[in-house]
N, C-alpha and C positions, 0 to 999 in steps of 0.2 A: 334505497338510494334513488333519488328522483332521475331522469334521463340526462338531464342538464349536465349534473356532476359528471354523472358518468363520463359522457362527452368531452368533461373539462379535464379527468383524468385519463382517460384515451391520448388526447393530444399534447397532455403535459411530455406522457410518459415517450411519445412517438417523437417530439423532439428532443425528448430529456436525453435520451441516450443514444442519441446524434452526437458527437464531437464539432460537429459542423457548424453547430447552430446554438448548443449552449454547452460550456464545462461547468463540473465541479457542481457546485450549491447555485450558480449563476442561472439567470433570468426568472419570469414571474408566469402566474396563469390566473386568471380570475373567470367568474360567473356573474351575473348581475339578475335581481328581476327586481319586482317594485320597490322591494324594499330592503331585500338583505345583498351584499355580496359576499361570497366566497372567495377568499384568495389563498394562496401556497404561504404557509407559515415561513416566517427567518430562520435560513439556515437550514431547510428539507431542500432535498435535490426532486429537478423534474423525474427523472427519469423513477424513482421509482414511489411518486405521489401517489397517497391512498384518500380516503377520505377522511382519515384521522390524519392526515397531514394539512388540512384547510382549517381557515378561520372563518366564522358569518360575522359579519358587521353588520351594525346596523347605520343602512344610507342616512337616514335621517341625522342619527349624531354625527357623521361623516361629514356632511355638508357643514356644520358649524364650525370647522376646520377650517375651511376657507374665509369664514364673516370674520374670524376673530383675531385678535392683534399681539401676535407676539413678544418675546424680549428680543432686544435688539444682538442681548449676546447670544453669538451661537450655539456654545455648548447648553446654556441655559434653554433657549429656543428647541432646541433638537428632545432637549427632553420634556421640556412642557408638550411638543407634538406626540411625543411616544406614548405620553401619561393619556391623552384625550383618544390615541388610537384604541389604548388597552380598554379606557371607558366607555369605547363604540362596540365591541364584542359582545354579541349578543347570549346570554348564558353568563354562569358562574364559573366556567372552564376558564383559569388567564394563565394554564401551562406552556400555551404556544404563543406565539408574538409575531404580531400582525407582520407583513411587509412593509416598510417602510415606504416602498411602494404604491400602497392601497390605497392614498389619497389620490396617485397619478392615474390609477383603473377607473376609480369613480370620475374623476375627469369627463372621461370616454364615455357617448351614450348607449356604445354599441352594448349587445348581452356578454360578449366574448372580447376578452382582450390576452393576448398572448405574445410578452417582452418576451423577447432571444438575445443574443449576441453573436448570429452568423457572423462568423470568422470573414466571406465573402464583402458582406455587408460594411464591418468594421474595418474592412481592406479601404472602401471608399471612407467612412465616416474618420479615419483617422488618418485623411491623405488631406495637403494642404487645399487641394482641387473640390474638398467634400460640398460644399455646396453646390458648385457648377453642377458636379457631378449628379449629384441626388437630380436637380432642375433638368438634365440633359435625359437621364435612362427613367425618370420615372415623373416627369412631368409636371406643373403647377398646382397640382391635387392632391402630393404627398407633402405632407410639412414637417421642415427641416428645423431646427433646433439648435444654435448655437451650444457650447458647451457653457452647461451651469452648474456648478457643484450640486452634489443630488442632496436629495433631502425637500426642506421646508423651500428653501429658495428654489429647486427646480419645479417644484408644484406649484407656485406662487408663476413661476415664469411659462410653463406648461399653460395653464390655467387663460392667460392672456391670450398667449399665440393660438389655443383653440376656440377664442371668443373674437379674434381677427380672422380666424380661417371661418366660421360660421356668419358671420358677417360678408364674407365674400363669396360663398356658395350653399350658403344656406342648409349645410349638413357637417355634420364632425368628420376627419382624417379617417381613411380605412386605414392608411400606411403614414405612422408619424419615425423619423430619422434622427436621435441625439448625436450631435457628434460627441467622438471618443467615449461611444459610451453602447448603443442597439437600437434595436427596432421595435417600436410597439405594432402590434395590427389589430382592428377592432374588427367584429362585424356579427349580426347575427346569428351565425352558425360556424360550426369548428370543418368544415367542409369550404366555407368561403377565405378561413382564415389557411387555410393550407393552399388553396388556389392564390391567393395574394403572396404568398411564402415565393410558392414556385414560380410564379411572375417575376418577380424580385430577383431571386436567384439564376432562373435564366436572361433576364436583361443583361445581369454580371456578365455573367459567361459569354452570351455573343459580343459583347463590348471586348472583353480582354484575349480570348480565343481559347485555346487548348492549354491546362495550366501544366507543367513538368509535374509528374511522377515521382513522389515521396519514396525512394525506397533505404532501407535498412544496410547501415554499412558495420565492419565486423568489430567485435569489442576490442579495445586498444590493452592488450596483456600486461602493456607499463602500470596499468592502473590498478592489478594487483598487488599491487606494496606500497599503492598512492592511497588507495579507499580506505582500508583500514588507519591508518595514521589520520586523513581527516574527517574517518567519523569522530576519533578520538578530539581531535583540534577542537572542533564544533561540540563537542558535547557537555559543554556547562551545565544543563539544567539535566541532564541524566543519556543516554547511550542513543545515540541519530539512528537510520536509519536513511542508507544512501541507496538512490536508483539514477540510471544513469543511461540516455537515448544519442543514440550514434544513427545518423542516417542524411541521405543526398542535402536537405533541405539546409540543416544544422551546417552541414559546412561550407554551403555558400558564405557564412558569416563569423565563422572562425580562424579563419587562416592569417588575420593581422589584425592590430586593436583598430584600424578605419573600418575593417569588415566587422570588427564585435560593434562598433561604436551605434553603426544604424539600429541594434536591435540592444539598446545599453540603458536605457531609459523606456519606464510606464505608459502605456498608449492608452490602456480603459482601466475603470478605477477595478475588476475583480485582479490585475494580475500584482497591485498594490495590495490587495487582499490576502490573496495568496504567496506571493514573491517578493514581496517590499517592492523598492521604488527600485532601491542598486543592486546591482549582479555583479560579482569579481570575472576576470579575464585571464588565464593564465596562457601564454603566451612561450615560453621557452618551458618543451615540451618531449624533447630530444631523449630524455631518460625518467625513469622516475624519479632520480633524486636531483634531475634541475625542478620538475614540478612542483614534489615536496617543498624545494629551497624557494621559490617561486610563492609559494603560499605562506609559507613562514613569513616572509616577508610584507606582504600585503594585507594580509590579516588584521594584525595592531593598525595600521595606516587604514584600514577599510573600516574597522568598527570606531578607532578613533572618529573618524572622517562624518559616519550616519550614525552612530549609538546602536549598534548591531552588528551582527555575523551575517554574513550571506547564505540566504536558502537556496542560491545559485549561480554553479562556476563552469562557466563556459571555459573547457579545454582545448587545444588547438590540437588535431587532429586524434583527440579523443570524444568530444561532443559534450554535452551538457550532463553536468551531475546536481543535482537535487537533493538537498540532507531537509527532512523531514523529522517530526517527533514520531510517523507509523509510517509502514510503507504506504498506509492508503494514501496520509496526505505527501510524502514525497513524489508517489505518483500523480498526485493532484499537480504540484506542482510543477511535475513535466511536462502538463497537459497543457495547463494554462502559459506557461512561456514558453512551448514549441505555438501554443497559437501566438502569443506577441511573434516570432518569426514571423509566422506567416500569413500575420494582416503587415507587419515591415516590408513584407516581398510584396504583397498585393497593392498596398500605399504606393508603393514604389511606380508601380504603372499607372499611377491617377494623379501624376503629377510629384510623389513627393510625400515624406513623413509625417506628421504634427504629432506632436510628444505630448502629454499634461506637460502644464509648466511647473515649477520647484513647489509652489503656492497651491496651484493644485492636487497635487500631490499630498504633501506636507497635511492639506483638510482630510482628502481621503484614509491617511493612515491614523491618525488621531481622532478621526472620527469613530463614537461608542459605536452607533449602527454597523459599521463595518467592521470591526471589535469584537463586536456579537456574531457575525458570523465569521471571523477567522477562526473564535473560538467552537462555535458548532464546527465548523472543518478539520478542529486540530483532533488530538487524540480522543480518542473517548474513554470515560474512566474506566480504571480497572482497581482491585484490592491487589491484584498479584504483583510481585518485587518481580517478576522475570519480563515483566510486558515490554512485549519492542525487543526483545532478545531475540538474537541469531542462531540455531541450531541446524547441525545436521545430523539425521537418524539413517543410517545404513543399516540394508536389510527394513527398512521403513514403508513399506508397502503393503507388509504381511505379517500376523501373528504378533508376537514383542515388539518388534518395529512399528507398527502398525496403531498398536493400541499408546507406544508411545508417543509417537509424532503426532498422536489426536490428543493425547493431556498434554501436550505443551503447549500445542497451537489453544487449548481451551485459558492455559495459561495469558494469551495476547503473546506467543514465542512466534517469530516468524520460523517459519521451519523449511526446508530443504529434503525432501522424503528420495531418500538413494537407493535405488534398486535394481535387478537385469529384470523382475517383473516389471513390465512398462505397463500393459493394460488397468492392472492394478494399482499401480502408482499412480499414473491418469487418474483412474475414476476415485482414488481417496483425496487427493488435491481439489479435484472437483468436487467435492462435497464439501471438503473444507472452506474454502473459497466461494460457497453459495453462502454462506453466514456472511452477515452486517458486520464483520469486523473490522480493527484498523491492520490489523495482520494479514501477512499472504503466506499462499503455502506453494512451491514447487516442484516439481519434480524433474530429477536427472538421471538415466540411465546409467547404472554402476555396475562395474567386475570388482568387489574389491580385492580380489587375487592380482589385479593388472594395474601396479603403480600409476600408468599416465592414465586410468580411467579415473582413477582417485584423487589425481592433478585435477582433473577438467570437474570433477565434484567441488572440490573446495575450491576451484576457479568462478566455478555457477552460482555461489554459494555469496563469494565477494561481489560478482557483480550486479547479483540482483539485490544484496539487503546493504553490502560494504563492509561488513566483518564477517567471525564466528566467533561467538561468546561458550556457545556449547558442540564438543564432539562425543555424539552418541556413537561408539564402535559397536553395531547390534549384530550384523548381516554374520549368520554363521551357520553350518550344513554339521549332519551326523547322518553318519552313517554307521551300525554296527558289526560288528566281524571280532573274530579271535584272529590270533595271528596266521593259522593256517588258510583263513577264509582274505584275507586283507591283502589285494595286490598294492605293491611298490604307487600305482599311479594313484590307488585310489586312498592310500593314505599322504601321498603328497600334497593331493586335491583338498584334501581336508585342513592339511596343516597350513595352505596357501590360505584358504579363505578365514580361518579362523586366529590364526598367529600372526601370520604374514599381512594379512590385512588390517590389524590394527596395530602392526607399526607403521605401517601407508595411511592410516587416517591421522595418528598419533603424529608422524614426522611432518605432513603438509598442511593439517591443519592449527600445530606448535607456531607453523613460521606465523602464517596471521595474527596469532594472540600474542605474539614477540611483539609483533608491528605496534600492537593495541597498546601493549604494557610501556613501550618507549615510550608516548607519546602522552600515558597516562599510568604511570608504576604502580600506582594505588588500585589499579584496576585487575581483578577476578575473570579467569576462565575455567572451563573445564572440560579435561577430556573424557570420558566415562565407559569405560566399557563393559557391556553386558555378559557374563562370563556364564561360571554354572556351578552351584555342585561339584561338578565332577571334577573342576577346577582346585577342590578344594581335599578331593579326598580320589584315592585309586577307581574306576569302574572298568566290572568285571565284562570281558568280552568289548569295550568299545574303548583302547587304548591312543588310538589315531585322536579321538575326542578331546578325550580327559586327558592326554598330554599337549595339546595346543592350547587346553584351557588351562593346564598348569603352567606352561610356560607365558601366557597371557598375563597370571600373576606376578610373574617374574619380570614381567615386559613392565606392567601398572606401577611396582615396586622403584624399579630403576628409574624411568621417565618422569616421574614425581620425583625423584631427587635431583635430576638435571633439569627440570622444569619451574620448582620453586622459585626461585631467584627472578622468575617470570609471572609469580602469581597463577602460575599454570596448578591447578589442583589436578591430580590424574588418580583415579579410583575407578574397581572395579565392583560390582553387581553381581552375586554367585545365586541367582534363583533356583529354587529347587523346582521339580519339574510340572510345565504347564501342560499338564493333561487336555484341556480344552481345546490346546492351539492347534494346528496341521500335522506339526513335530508331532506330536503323539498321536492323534485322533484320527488323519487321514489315513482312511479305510481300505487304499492300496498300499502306499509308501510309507503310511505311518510308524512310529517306534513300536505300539505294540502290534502291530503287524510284523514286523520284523523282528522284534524280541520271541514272540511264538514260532517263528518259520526256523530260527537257528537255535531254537531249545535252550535262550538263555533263562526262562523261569521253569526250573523242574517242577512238571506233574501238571504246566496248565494245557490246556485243550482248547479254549475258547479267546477272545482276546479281551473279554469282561476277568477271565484268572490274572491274566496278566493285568489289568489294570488294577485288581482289587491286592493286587501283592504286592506292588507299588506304594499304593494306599495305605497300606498298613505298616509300612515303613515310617511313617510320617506321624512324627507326635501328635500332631493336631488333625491326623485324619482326611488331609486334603491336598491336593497338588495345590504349587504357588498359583497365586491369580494376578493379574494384568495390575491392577489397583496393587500390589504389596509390591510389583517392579515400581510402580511409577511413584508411590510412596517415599520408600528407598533413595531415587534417583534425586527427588524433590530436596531430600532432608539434605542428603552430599552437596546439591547446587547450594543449598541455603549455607551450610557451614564454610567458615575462612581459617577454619583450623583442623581439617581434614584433607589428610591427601596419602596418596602410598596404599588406601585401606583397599580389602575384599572383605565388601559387606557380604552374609549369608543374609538370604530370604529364603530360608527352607523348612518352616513350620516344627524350626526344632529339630530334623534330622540330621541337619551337620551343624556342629555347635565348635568354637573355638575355644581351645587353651590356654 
């Protein structure tokens, strides 16, 4: 990699994943020397540009862009430029696609060009005052840009105003200013391009003074019986995914439709990108079911109105909700229209707003270019029926939990990992969550012995994804004893966490999938609980066990017949036993540790006797493994004519009549 690159992806990435300065898939990076340039492919994000995310062109065919004479129609024009871009690429590589862009870098003479859309920036460029403004904090040397629809024509218009600026100072723009739109900066080195940045940015700053403090205000509890019904509303083309930001900034502009109206309309073309043009407002907010009725209503009148659904509804004194095809890109879209607030608040002290007008708009969203990258931003393919599914795994942190909330999430399952291991739930989310997916994973601290800790689970559950399509009942303890060995507390302890708690997952996570099924009857959940064996037949010495797994049966049994009428599938998982996992294996507390200490396997001595007795109970010679649970759980999600059962996964040791 020559040093140049390198340089060009140091500094993509140092403001890629800034918020500040660019969101999402938004703004560009180039290289230049005699003859080729390098720029950031359509639709790769700064922040995490490699060198397989660039394109080389070549300058030479670049330049005949400019001599040559278009169709007059746009659509036509836009693609005859795209066709001559792909024809400048140097190499047989035409996987990635130039930026649309690349004709506006090459413009520039400088080595280094690097477009943003500081949020700071875009606070003037989309304030009525913007050109004053630009002339006043940064001088007669930076050139300002009226707003031109981008593409062919703003290259064309580009092109002029830096053949007037070179004519008047006899060198190219370090700092050029589109309004409603960012900043380019050229200049030989990505060290002088960061010291123009910070000039820029502090000029802002002492101009407007100290800006108020964004902080996080607490999630509105109405919206658990709201999220669910309108992931359902919205989800025509298959199951949303809603995320939703409550904080200081948001509700300076919710509390009446003149406060939603300043921030109600497109300022730069990514949040038309991302956000469409219109955002709904819901406004009588007093309950959940004035919000619900509130949306009901507006909905037909909204998509009548634009030919679409909103990817974003401002709530009044609940904040902004975001329905997305992944959580990535709902998160995108929080991103990008918490910045429309606040370049609206920032506009606001430079005199005042400027919107795109209808017309501009109207080009931006029908434009292919920008097309192509809402399509790079949306979901990314998957073959799995569950992608974009909500699940929660209790007991998800460790052992069966553990391995299952990793094959769902491998699924594209948003997942929800519930556990009192916190450390370990952390750092599996974390991992989860370091993969490029459109999926997220989170974790919440669970008792599931403690109803309200399993309220505040499937509360965490709805507000971070907006439903639960799947409840994993896993989290369950064994402890072994005969009845003389078995205190009162510590078979209650057993029967809470293992009985008790999945009818606490079973009862709060039903109401959700109620919500779902009103609003879409046709629509499949399930609850699933991970049971055992023992579930399925007497074991000898651990009675506290195998009677909350029996009566677990009895629980999966009953709640599937109350449940059907709701598309609620409820089934249980009886795996025969994972030797590999902690349960058996760990070398203080483990079962055969504890099976050898209370002389439950006559004649063994070591904990290899105990384990090979086990073993040879099992027709197939093997404890269950992790893959035959998730196998199992996979087939029951898939079926719509399955509900009430207790599957075995016991290699043939316990077999049904």
């Amino acid at each position: 990699m020559r040093p140049e690159i390198k340089e060009l992806i140091e500094i993509s990435r140092f403001y890629g994943k800034n918020k500040d300065y660019v969101i999402a898939g938004g703004g560009n990076t180039s290289f230049k020397d005699d003859s080729t340039i390098w720029i950031k492919a359509s639709g790769r994000s700064l922040a995490c540009l490699d060198e397989g995310s660039l394109v080389a062109l070549s300058r030479e065919k670049l330049h005949l862009i400019s001599e040559k004479t278009y169709s007059e129609d746009p659509v036509l024009r836009e693609e005859q430029v795209k066709n001559d871009l792909y024809a400048s690429i140097e190499g047989s590589d035409l996987s990635l696609r130039p930026s649309v862009e690349t004709s506006l870098h090459e413009l520039i003479r400088y080595k280094f060009i690097v477009h943003l859309h500081p949020t700071l920036v875009n606070g003037i460029l989309c304030s009525r005052n913007a050109k004053k403004m630009v002339q006043k904090l940064f001088g007669e040397r930076t050139l300002f840009v009226p707003y031109t629809d981008p593409g062919y024509i703003l290259f064309k218009k580009l092109g002029e105003e830096i053949k007037t600026f070179r004519n008047n100072f006899s060198s190219d723009p370090h700092l050029i200013m589109l309004e409603n739109h960012g900043s380019f900066v050229g200049a030989d080195s990505t060290e002088e391009v960061k010291n123009i940045y910070d000039q820029v940015i502090s000029a802002i700053t002492n101009e407007i003074g100290t800006l108020p403090e964004t902080t996080d205000l607490q999630y509105n509890p109405l919206l658990n019986k709201v999220l669910p019904a309108l992931r359902m509303l919205l989800s025509d083309d298959g199951p949303k995914v809603i995320r939703c930001r409550h904080n200081t900034l948001t509700e300076r502009y919710y509390k009446s439709q003149a406060d939603f109206h300043k921030i109600s309309l497109p300022l730069t073309p990514d949040i038309i990108v991302y956000c469409k043009s219109r955002y709904l407002y819901i406004e009588q907010s007093s309950s959940s079911e004035r919000i619900l009725q509130s949306v009901k209503q507006q909905l037909p009148v909204f998509r009548n109105e634009y030919g679409y659904l909103p990817s974003v509804i401002v709530v009044k004194n609940a904040g902004i909700i975001a329905v997305g095809s992944s959580a990535e890109s709902a998160e995108t879209i929080l991103d990008v229209y918490e910045d429309l607030v606040k370049v609206s608040y920032y506009s606001s002290l430079f005199g005042g707003t400027k919107s795109l007008t209808p017309e501009q708009s109207a080009f931006i969203d029908k434009w292919e270019v920008e097309n192509y990258r809402r399509k790079m931003a949306g979901t990314r393919t998957s073959s799995s029926k569950l992608s974009h599914r909500i699940a929660v795994v209790t007991g998800g942190a460790q052992g069966f939990g553990a391995g299952i909330a990793e094959a769902l999430f491998r699924q594209q399952v948003n997942v929800v990992v519930a556990d009192l291991n916190e450390e370990a739930g952390l750092d599996l989310v974390k991992v989860l969550n370091s993969e490029r997916t459109g999926n997220r994973a989170v974790f919440v601290k669970t008792d599931v012995s403690d109803p309200a800790s399993v309220e505040k689970m499937i509360e965490k559950a709805v507000s971070e994804f907006g439903g639960i399509d799947i409840m994993v009942s896993n989290a369950g303890i064994l402890r072994a004893g005969g009845l003389d060995e078995t205190e009162p507390e510590q078979f209650l302890k057993t029967t809470n966490i293992n009985y008790a708690g999945y009818f606490y997952c079973a009862k709060y996570a039903s109401e959700i999938m109620k919500i779902q099924n009103a609003e879409r009857p046709g629509y499949f959940s399930d609850i699933i609980q991970i049971n055992s064996k023992s579930g399925l037949r007497g074991s000898n010495r651990n009675f506290a066990y195998a009677g909350a797994k029996f009566g677990g049966i009895g629980l999966t049994q009953s709640f599937a017949l109350e449940l059907a009428p709701y598309r609620i599938k409820v089934n249980s998982i009886c795996p025969g036993n994972f030797y590999e996992g902690p349960l058996w294996s760990d070398p203080k507390n483990g079962l055969f540790v504890q099976y050898l200490n209370t002389g439950k396997v006559p004649g063994a001595k070591t904990v290899d006797d105990v384990r090979n007795h086990y073993e040879n109970q099992v027709p197939l010679k093997r404890g269950c493994r992790l893959g035959d649970v998730v196998k199992a759980l996979l087939y029951i999600i898939d079926q719509e004519y399955k509900t009430g059962q207790a599957v075995p996964v016991t290699g043939g040791q316990v077999m049904l009549g």
